[in-house]
Backbone as a chain_set.jsonl record, in Angstrom:
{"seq": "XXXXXXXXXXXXXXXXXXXXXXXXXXXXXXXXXXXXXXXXXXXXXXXXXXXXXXXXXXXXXXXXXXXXXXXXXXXXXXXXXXX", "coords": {"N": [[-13.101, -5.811, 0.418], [-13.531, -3.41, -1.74], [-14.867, -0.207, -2.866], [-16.124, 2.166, -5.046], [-17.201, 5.601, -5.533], [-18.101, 8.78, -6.625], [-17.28, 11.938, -6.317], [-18.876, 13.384, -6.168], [-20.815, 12.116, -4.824], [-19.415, 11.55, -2.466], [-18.924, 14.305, -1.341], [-21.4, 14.811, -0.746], [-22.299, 12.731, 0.863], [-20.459, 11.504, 3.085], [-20.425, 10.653, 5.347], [-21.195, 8.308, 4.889], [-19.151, 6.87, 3.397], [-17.274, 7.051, 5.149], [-18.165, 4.845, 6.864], [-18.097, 2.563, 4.718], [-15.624, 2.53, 4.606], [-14.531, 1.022, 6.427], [-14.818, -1.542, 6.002], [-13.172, -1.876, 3.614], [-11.14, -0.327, 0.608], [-12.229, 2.49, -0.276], [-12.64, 3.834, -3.225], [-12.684, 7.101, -4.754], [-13.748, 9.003, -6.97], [-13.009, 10.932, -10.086], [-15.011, 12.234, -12.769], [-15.414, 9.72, -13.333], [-13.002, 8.676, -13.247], [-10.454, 6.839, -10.991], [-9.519, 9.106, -8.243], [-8.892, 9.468, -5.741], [-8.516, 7.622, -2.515], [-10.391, 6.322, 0.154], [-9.107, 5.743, 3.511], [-9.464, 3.328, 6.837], [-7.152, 4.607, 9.371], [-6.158, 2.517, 10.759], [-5.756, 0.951, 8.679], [-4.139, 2.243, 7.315], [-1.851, 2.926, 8.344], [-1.254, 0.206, 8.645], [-0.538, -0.067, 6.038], [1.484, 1.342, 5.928], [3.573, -0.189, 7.103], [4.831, 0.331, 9.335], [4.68, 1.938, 12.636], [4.029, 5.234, 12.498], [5.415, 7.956, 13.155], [4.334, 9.963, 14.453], [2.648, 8.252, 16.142], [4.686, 7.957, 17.991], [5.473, 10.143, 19.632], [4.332, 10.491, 22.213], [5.674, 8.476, 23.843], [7.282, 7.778, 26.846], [10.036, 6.911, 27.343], [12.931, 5.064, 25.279], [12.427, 6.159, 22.455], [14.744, 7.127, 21.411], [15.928, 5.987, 19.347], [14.457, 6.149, 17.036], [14.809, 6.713, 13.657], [15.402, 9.889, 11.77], [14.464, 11.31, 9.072], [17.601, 13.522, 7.766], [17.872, 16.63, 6.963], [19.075, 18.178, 4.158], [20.391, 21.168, 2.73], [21.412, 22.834, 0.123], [22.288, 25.614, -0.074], [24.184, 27.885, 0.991], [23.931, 28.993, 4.598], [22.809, 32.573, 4.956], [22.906, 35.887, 6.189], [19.814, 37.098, 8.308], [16.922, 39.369, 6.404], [15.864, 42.145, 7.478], [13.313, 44.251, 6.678]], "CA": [[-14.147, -5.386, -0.491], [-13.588, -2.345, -2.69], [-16.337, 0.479, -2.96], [-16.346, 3.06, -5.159], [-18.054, 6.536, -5.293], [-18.556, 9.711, -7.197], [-16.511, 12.78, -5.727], [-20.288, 14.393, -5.645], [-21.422, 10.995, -3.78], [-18.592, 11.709, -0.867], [-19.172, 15.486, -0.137], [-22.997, 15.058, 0.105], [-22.773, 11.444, 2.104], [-19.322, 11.716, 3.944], [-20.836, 9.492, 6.823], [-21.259, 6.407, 4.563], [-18.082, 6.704, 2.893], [-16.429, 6.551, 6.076], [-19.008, 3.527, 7.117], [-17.515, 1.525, 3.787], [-13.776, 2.312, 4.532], [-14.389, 0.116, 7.573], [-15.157, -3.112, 5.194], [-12.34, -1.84, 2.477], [-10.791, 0.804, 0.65], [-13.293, 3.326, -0.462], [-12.119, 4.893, -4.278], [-13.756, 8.127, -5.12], [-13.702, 9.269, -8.662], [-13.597, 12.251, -10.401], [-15.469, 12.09, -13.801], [-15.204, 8.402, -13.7], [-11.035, 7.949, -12.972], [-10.004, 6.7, -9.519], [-8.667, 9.991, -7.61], [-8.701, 9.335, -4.073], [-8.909, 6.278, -2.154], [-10.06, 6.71, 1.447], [-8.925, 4.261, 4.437], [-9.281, 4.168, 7.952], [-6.045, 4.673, 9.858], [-5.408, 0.98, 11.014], [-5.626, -0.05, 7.361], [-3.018, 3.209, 6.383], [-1.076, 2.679, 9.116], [-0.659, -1.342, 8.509], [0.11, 0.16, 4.708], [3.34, 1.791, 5.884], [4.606, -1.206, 7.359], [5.382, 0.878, 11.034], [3.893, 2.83, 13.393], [4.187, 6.511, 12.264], [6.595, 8.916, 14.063], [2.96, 10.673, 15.278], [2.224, 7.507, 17.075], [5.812, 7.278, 18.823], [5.531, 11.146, 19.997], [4.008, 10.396, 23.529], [6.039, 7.4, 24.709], [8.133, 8.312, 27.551], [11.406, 5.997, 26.648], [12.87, 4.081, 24.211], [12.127, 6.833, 21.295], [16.248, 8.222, 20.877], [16.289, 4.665, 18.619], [13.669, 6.503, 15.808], [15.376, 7.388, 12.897], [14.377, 10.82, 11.414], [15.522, 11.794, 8.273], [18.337, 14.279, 7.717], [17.502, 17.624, 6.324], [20.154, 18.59, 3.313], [20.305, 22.247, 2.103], [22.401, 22.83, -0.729], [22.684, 26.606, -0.277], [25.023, 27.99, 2.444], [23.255, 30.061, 5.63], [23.316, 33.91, 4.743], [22.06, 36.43, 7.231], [18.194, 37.338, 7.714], [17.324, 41.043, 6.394], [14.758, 42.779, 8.266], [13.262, 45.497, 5.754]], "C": [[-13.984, -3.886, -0.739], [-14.694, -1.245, -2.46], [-15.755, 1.682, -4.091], [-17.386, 4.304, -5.51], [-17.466, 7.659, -6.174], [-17.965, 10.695, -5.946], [-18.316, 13.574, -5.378], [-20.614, 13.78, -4.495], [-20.699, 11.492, -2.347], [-18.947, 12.536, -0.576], [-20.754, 15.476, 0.186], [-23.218, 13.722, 0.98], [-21.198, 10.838, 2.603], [-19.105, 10.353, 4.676], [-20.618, 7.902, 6.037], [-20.19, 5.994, 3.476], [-17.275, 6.343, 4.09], [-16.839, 4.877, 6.642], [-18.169, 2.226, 6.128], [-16.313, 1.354, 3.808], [-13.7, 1.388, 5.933], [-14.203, -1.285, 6.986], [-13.806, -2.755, 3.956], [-12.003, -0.464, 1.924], [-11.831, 1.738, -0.631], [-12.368, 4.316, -1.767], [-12.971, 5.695, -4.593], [-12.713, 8.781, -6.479], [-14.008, 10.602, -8.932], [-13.749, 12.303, -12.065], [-14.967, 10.611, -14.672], [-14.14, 7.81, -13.513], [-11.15, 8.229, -11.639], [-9.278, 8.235, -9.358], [-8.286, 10.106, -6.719], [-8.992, 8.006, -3.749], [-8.367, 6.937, -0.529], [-10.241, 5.306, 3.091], [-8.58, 4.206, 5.818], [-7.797, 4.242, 8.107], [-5.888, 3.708, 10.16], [-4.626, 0.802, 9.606], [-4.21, 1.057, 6.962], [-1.653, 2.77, 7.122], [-0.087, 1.012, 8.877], [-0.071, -1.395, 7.211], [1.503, 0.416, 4.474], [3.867, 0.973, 6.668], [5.114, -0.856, 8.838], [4.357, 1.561, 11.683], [4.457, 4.573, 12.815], [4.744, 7.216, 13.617], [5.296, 9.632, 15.04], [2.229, 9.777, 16.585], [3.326, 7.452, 18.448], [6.165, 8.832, 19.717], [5.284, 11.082, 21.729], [4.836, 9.065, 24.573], [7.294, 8.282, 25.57], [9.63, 7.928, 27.694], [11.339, 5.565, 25.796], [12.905, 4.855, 22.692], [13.596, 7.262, 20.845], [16.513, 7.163, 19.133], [15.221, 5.512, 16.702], [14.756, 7.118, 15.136], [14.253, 8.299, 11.731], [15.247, 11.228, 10.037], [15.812, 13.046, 8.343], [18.151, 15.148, 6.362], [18.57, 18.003, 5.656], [19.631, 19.837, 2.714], [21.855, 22.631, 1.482], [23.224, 24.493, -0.573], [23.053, 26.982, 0.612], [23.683, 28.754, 3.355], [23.578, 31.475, 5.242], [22.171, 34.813, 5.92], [20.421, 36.897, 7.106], [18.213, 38.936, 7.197], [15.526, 41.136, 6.844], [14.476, 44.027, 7.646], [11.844, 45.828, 6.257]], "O": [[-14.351, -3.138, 0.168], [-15.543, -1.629, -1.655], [-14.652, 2.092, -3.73], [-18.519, 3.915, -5.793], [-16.288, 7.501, -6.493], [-18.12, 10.355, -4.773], [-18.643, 14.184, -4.36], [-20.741, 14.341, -3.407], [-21.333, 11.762, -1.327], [-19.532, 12.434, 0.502], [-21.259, 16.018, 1.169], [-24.196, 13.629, 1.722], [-20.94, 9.651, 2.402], [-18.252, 9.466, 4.687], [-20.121, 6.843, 6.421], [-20.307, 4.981, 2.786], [-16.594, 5.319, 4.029], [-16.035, 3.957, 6.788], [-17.725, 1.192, 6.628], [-15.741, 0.4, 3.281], [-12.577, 1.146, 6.376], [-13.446, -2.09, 7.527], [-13.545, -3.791, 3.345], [-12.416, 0.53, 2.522], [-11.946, 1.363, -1.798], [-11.624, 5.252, -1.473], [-14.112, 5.271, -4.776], [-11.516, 8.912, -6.731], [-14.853, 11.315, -8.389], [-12.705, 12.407, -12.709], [-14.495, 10.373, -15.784], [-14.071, 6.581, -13.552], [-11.629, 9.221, -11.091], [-8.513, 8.589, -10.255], [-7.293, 10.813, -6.546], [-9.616, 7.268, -4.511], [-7.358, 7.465, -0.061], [-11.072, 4.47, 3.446], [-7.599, 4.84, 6.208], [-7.111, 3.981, 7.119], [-4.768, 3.567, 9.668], [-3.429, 0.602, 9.397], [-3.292, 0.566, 6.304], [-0.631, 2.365, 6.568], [1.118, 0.761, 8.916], [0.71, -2.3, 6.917], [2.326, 0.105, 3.613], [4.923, 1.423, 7.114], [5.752, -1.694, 9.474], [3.231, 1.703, 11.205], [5.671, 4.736, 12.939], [4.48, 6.978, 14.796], [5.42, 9.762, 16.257], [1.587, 10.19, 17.551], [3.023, 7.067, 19.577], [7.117, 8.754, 20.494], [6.101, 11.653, 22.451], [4.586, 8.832, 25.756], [8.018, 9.163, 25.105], [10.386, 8.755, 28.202], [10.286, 5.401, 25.181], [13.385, 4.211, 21.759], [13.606, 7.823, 19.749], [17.093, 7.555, 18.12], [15.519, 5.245, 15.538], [15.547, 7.879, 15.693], [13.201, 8.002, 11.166], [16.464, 11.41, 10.011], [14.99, 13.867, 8.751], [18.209, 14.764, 5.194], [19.436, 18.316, 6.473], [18.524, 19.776, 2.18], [22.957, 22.704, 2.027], [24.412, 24.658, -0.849], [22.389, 26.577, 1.566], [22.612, 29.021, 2.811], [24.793, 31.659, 5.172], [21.054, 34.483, 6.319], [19.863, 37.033, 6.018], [19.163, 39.683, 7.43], [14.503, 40.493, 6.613], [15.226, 44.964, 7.921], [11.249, 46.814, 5.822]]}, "num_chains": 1, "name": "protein.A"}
């Protein structure tokens, strides 16, 4: 079940926006067009299909297996300048 709300509605009643993202995903609007849509963390979490790298931070084995992506910089290394 759906809800949506008024970007005014969320910052003055916060509490019962979070209350409705428990039952579904909560769209808040800004002059009538969807802009946000807010959802607890199970539901975001079960969105990306894995557990997030934030969840896999504290396990004590088993983690070498996460793949992280590989940072590409096109422009060589040049020294720092200290001015």
């Amino acid at each position: 079940m759906a809800t949506r709300i008024t970007s005014r509605d969320f910052n003055q009643h916060t509490s019962r926006a979070k209350q409705a993202a428990t039952r579904g995903p909560v769209y808040i609007t800004d002059r009538g067009r969807p802009a946000h849509v807010l959802l607890t963390y199970d539901d975001y979490a079960r969105l990306l299909g894995e557990r997030p790298i934030t969840d896999r931070l504290g396990e004590p084995a088993g983690v070498e297996d996460v793949d992280l992506p590989e940072a590409r910089f096109d422009e060589p290394a040049r020294p720092a300048e200290f001015t």
